[in-house]
C-alpha angles and dihedrals in degrees: 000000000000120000123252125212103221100188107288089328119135113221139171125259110224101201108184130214114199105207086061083069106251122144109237110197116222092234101230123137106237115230100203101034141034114273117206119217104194125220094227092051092055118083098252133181136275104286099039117114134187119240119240080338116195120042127077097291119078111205128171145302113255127193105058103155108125122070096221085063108106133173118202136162125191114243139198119222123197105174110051114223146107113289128196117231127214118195119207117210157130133219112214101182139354135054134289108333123209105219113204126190119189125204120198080338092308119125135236125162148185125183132227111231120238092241091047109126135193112344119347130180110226122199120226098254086227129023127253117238108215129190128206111284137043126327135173124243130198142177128201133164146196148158114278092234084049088221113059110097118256140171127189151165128242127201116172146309124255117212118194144160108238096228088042087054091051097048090047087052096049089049093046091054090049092058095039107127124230099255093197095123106043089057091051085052092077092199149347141211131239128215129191098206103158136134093282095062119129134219121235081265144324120063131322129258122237112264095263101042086053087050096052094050100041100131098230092179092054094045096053094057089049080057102045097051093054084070095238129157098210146005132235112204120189116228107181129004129142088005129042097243135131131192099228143060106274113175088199094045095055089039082064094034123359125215090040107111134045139256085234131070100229089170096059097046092055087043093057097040093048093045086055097052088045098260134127127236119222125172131212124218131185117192102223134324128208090241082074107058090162092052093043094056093040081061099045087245101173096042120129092215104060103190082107101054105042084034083063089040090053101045084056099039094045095048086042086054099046091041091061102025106169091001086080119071103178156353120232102192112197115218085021084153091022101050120014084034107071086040092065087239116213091240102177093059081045087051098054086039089057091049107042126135081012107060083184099055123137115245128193128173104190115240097184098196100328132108108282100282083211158037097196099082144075110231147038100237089208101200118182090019111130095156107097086214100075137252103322083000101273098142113115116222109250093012133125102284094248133112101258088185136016140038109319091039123155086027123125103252117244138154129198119204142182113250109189119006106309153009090262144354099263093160143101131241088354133132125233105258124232119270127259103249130040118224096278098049089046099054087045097057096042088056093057091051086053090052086060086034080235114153117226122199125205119218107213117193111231146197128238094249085060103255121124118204116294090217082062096056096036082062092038090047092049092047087055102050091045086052081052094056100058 
């Protein structure tokens, strides 16, 4: 990545060496997309720090407090026109803040507004008018009165035509799926059963082997007694596996999958017992390196690495057809984000061979990475009352304003100590709530219509703690009696 002299400011030059596994975008505006330029791939100012920098996620720059601290990039356009330009940012202290964003030295701004909480997604007041060729871009902030502290976050740029935003609106809305169910599920449960669970005790079986004697039967009356109305499963997660037999997934990485086909099985026995089956996926984490180079993971060009995630996603998708009720991507805004993902072809991957799938990219706590999918994934949400707490009582469950507006509510929380049970010779720990504390809190996300989700902890013969369902079967009966 070239240097850019921002004024007399002194910034850091992030040259970046591919073998050491970083992404490098190409640098082109898109024409028929949004392009994301991130704020931790620009060359910023002292003062500024990644967050949680390293890994396969990119996250944000922290630290923004001086008005003279600048991030910028240098960009190619090959489509002239005027773009409209988001800012994504969050104030963390101080009062209104003037953004500016200069283009070839020209200036265009938006203001926060004082009352703006966590991330928001702030519009250009005017549009830039861009040529063909190269052009540099550059952010700043500071307070309207230029002398009140602040202190903010800055994620990316986002860089679209307006009639290419317009037409990508109206094609998100067509493929938005009817959430009804979902929201007469209640709740679901969430399960971490991946190739790093562990036993009660004793040492662990080889992926496949526990594959092949996951007790699907058992498992689906544990479920069934907790009262939910569906079930997550993760698929992959620090490592690349599925438990089933996926011809695409062993063409990238053999030995991989299983002979068996874990994910009918559950299917089968949940929809018998009235539940819903959803998988989780997650593209590629650090912790794979074989899995990330056999995806062309770091390559600029990323028609490699979403053509392998399609190929899975899609036969994943027509094997299962309606017996599979939804998707739960993981870095949705950490890891397709910062590539300028092409959502919409993600999207009818996601729902192919189930036009009505359910489909969710997981923000965490940033601004919604998407508009080509169906829910808000709410990790880490534990308010009933939404993300910032924009959710009306009694309302429709979606998101009326902010970021993730338009989206179906849902928040996905831990239950006992940790996403899943990863060591060894260790029970299971008690949940957070007792029955009481849990139906209450269950009754106040159906008063938002908001879906929360309970991550269980599990071991790798597929059971989850007894201790855990006794509470979640007495919550259950006590929200049946009223």
């Amino acid at each position: 990545m070239f240097l850019i002299l921002l004024s007399s400011v002194v910034v850091h030059a992030h040259m970046t060496d591919l073998s050491a596994g970083i992404f490098v975008p190409d640098w082109r505006l898109k024409p028929d997309d949004y392009t994301v330029l991130m704020g931790v791939d620009s060359e910023y100012s002292e003062g500024l720090v990644p967050f949680q920098p390293g890994g396969h996620g990119k996250f944000y720059l922290q630290g923004w407090s001086r008005p003279d601290q600048k991030a910028g990039w240098e960009i190619t356009c090959d489509q002239p026109g005027d773009y409209a330009v988001n800012i994504l940012v969050r104030r963390k202290a101080g009062q209104k803040l003037r953004i500016e964003v200069l283009a070839d030295g020209k200036s265009f701004r938006a203001e926060l507004p004082e009352h703006a909480i966590n991330w928001q997604r702030i519009r250009l007041q005017s549009l830039i008018p861009l040529s063909v060729g190269p052009h540099r871009i550059a952010v700043r902030m500071q307070p309207l009165d230029k002398e009140s502290v602040f202190n903010a976050d800055f994620h990316a740029l986002e860089f679209v035509r307006p009639e290419v935003e317009i037409s990508l609106q109206e094609a998100a809305l067509s493929l938005r799926s009817d959430i009804t169910w979902f929201q007469q599920a209640r709740y679901g449960i969430f399960v971490h059963w991946t190739s790093q669970s562990m036993p009660h005790h004793g040492e662990q079986k080889p992926y496949a082997q526990a594959v092949a004697d996951f007790n699907a039967e058992a498992f689906a009356d544990q479920m069934k007694r907790t009262g939910a109305g569906f079930v997550v499963l993760t698929t992959s997660h620090a490592f690349q596996y599925f438990p089933a037999p996926i011809a695409s997934l062993d063409k990238i990485l053999p030995r991989r999958t299983a002979e068996r086909d874990l994910v009918a099985d559950l299917s089968d026995a949940l929809s018998l017992r009235g539940i819903k089956l959803m998988l989780y996926y997650h593209l590629g984490a650090a912790s794979d390196e074989k899995w990330l180079n056999a995806t062309h993971f770091w390559e600029s060009n990323t028609s490699n690495l979403f053509g392998n995630w399609k190929s899975i996603i899609s036969e994943v998708g027509q094997r299962y057809k309606t017996k599979l009720a939804g998707w739960w991507f993981d870095d949705g805004a950490t890891s397709y984000y910062y590539r300028s993902a092409p959502w919409e072809e993600l999207e009818l991957a996601s729902k192919a061979g189930h036009a009505q799938r359910l489909v969710g990219f997981n923000a965490w706590e940033l601004n919604n990475p998407t508009l080509f999918h169906d829910f808000f994934t709410g990790e880490g949400f534990a308010d009933p009352r939404g993300y910032n707490q924009l959710l009306v009582r009694d309302g429709s469950g979606r998101y009326l304003s902010g970021t993730h507006q338009g989206l179906q509510s849902s928040a996905c929380m831990i239950t006992e100590e940790d996403w899943g049970h990863f060591s060894k010779d260790r029970p299971i720990g008690p949940p957070r709530w007792n029955a009481e504390q849990l139906a209450a809190l269950i009754r106040e996300f159906a008063a938002y219509r908001n879906v929360p989700i309970f991550n269980l902890e599990i071991y790798q013969d597929g059971t989850v703690s007894p201790q855990t369902v006794i509470v979640f079967e007495e919550a259950s009966r006590m929200l049946n009696e009223k």
